[in-house]
N, C-alpha and C positions, 0 to 999 in steps of 0.2 A: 504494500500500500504506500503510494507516495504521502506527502504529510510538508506541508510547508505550517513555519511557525515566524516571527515577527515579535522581534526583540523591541521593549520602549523601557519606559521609567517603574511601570508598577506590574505587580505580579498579579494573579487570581483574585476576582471579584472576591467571592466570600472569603478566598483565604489570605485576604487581606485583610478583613473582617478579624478572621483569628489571629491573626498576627497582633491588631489594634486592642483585640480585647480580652487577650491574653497578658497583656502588660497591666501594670499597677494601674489602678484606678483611684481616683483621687479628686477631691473637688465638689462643685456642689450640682454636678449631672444629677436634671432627674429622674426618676426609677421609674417602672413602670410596677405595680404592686395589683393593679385592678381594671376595669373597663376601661376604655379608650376613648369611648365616647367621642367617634370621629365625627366631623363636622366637614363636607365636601360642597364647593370643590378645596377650601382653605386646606383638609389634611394630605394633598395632592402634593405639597409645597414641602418646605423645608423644614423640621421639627428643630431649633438649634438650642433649644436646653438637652438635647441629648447627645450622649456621644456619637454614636455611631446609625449609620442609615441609608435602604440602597432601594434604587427602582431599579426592576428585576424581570426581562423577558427571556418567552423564549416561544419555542412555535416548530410547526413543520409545515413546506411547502411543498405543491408538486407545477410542474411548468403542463402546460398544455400536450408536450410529448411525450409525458408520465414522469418525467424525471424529478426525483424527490432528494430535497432538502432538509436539514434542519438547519435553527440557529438562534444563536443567545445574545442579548445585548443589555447591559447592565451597567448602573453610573451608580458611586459609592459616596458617601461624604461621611470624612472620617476630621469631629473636631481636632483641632491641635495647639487649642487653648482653652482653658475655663472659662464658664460663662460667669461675665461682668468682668475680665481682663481687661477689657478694650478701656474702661475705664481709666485706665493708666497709662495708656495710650497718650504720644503728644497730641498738643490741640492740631496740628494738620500731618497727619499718618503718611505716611507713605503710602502709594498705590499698592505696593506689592505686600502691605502689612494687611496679613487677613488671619481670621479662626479659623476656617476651615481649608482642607486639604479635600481635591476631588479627584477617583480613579475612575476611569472606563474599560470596559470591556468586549470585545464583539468576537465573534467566532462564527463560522459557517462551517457544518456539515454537505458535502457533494455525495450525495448515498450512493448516487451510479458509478461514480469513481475514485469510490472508497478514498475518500482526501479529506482532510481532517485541517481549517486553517483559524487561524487567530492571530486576535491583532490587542495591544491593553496599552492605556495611556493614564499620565496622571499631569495634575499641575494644581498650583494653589489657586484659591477663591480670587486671590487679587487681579488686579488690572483688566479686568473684565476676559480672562483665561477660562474659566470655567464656574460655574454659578449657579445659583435658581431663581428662576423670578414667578413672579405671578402678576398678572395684570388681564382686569376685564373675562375673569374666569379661566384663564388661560393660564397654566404650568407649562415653564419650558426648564429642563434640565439640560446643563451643557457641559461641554468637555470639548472647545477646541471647537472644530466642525462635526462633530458629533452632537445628538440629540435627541429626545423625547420629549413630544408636542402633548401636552393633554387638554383635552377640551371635552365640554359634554358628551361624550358617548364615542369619544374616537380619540386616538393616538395614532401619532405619525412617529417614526423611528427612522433614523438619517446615522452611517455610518461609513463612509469610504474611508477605506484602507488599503494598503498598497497593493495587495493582492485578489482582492473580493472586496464587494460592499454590501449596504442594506439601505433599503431607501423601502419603506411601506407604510400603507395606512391601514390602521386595526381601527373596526369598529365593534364597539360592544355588542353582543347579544345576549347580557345578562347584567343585572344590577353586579356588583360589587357584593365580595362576601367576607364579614367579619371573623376570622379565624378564632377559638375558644370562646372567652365568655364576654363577647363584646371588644374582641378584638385583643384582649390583654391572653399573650399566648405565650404557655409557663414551657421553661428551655432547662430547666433545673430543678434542684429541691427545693431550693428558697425561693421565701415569694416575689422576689426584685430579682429572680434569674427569670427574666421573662422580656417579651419584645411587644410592640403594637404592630399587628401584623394585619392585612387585607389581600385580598387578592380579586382582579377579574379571572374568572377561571373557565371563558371563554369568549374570545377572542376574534372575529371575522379580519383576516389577513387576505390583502394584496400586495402587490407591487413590483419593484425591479430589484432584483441580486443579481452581481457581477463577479465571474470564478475567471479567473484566468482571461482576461481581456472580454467576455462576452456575455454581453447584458441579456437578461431572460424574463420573463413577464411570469410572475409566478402568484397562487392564488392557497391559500389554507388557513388552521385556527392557530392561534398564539395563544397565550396566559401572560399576567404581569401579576408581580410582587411589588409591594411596598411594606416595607419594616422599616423599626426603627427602636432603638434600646441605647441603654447607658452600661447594661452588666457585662459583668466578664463571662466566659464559658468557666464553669466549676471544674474545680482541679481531674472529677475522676475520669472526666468524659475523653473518650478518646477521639471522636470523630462523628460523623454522621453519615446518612442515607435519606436521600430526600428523593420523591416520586411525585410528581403533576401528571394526573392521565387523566384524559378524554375520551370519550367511549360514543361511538355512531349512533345511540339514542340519547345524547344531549345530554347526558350526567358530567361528571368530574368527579373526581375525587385525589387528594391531597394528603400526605402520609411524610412524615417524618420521623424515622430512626434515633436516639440517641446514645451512640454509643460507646459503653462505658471499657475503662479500662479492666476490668476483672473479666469482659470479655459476655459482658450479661448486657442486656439493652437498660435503657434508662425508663424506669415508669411514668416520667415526666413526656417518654414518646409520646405520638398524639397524631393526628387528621381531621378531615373534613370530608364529608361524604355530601353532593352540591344535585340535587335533585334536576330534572329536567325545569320544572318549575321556579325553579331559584333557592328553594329553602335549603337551609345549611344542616348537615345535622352533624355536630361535633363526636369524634370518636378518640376513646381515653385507647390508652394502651392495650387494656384486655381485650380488648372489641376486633385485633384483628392480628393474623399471626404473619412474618415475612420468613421465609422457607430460602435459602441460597440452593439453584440446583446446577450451576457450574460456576467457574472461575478463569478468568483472562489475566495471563501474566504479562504484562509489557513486556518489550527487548528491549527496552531503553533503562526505565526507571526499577523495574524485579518487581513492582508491586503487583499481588495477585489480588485481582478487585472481581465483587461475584460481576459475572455476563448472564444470568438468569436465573430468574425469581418464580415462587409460586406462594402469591398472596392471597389469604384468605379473610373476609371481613365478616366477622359471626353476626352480627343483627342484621345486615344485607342478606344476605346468604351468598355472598357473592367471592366468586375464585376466579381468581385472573393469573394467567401466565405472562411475564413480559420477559423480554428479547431484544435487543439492544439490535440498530438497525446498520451499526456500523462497529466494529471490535472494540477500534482504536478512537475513543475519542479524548484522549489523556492530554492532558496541560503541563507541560512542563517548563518551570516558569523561572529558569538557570539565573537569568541576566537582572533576577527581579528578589523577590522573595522568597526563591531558591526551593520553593512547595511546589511538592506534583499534586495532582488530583485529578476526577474522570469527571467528565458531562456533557451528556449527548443525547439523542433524540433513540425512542424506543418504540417498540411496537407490543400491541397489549390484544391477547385472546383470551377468552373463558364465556363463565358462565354467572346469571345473574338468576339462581333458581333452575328451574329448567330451561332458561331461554338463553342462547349467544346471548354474550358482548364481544364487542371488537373496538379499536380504538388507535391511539399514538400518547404519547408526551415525552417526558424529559425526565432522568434520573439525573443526583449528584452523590459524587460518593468523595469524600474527604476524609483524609488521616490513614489510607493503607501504607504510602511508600513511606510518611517521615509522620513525625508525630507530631504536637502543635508547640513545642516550644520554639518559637519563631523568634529570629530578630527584627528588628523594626528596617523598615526599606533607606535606603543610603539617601 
């Protein structure tokens, strides 16, 4: 499988995330302890009493010729001062004096020519480099020429990169859904190890992706995240597994692993099971089992990450096999943060009772090749 990759300033979306929230924390971030009580389109925007926070896609496409796609596009903002600093700040700052730091992310899956590419950028909030604004209902998230437009019921996503791009418009075809209990979604034992989490958990995608010099008209569903937290990941946890699937009768459902060092999952796991109709119905741990039924070992990095599942959701009745639609879709992110990790586009079969389901989405699996004690990026 050929494999091109694209060296910049920052490493892996999320495991940048761990890198930042693995270090000491300190200051007067604050917590998230309880509901969220979001307020839209204002919670679109920027949250900056908290540390850490990232709008999060991802999607599969097919071109008119069948040819199928995935791809992720993700922008981070990771504080890099306490809030009420600026207060000490001279009376005329300099442009390049800012709180926050911002990373980007974009990657494209080519499924027909097994090619696996990715592109990550970072830069500071200053000098109008990278930002968020909000004006007239409108969120725009930047990073350079990169982007996420949000408006009532549609997103545009704008990403050229030297090798491939993304340029699409997703329109919703479902309200937004508040992950746990009102959006306050527990990642830990304690009750401040938790995130305010949402998601569209589906998607209406068009537009244009460029692989190797050649523009293609491509049409399918995406998802987007929006989180945002102050805590650190707790010491025992080793890593995670996170699943976004979409299923040909208009469901979703959303599952995240947390897993611990002793080699046991964290009871703090959790999902979202997203009805045709929109209702959410939150799933605790016991609600559903993840079964590994083989494993892919990189040639690059040795890590052996499971390549298929067989999930089972006991109050659904529902069993789904998923199968990763391309082997290799591994990050390995040398020049950066020096963290491998897998994320890629999957293919989902089983059964929901007596009856098929079939579907796609996105798996992430973090902490098989190195484990999270991370340095901070140069």
């Amino acid at each position: 499988m050929k494999r091109t990759s694209f060296s910049s300033l920052c490493g892996g979306f999320f495991i940048v995330l761990l890198d930042l929230l693995t270090l000491a924390y300190s200051g007067d971030f604050r917590t998230v302890t309880g509901p969220c009580d979001f307020v839209f389109p204002r919670d679109h925007g920027a949250h900056s009493d908290f540390r850490t926070e990232w709008w999060y896609y991802t999607g599969n496409l097919s071109a008119s010729s069948g040819k199928r796609y995935g791809f992720q596009l993700t922008f981070f903002r990771a504080q890099i001062a306490e809030p009420g600093s600026e207060k000490t700040w001279p009376q005329n700052p300099s442009a390049w004096r800012t709180k926050d730091l911002f990373l980007a992310h974009s990657a494209l899956s080519d499924l027909e020519r097994k090619r696996f590419h990715f592109d990550e950028r970072v830069a500071r909030a200053g000098a109008g480099l990278a930002g968020v604004t909000q004006d007239n209902k409108v969120t725009r998230v930047f990073l350079g020429n990169w982007a996420t437009i949000i408006e009532s019921g549609g997103h545009r996503l704008k990403a050229p990169a030297k090798e491939f791009s993304l340029d699409l418009s997703c329109r919703a075809l479902k309200t937004l859904t508040a992950h746990g209990a009102g959006g306050y979604s527990l990642k830990g034992n304690r009750p401040e190890s938790a995130s305010c989490y949402y998601s569209y958990t589906r998607l209406e995608a068009e537009g244009l992706i460029t692989s190797h010099g050649t523009t293609v008209p491509v049409r399918g569903t995406a998802w987007m995240d929006h989180e945002f937290s102050s805590a650190p990941l707790e010491d025992e946890l080793e890593g995670w597994d996170w699943f976004s699937l979409q299923f040909e009768d208009q469901t979703e459902l959303m599952l995240y692993l947390l897993r611990q060092k002793s080699g046991e999952n964290s009871p703090s796991s959790s999902g979202t099971f997203v009805r045709a109709s929109g209702e959410a119905i939150t799933l605790s741990r016991k609600d559903f089992q993840v079964e590994v039924l083989e494993r892919w070992k990189s040639p690059r990095s040795g890590a052996a990450y499971p390549s298929r599942w067989r999930i089972r959701v006991f109050p659904l009745n529902l069993e789904l096999s998923i199968v990763p639609n391309l082997s290799d879709q591994e990050l390995i992110t040398e020049k950066t943060t020096k963290v491998t990790y897998w994320e890629g586009s999957v293919m989902v079969s089983g059964r929901s009772g007596q009856s098929p389901v079939s579907g796609m989405g996105y798996v992430e699996m973090t902490g098989y090749a190195k484990s999270f004690t991370l340095a901070p990026t140069p």
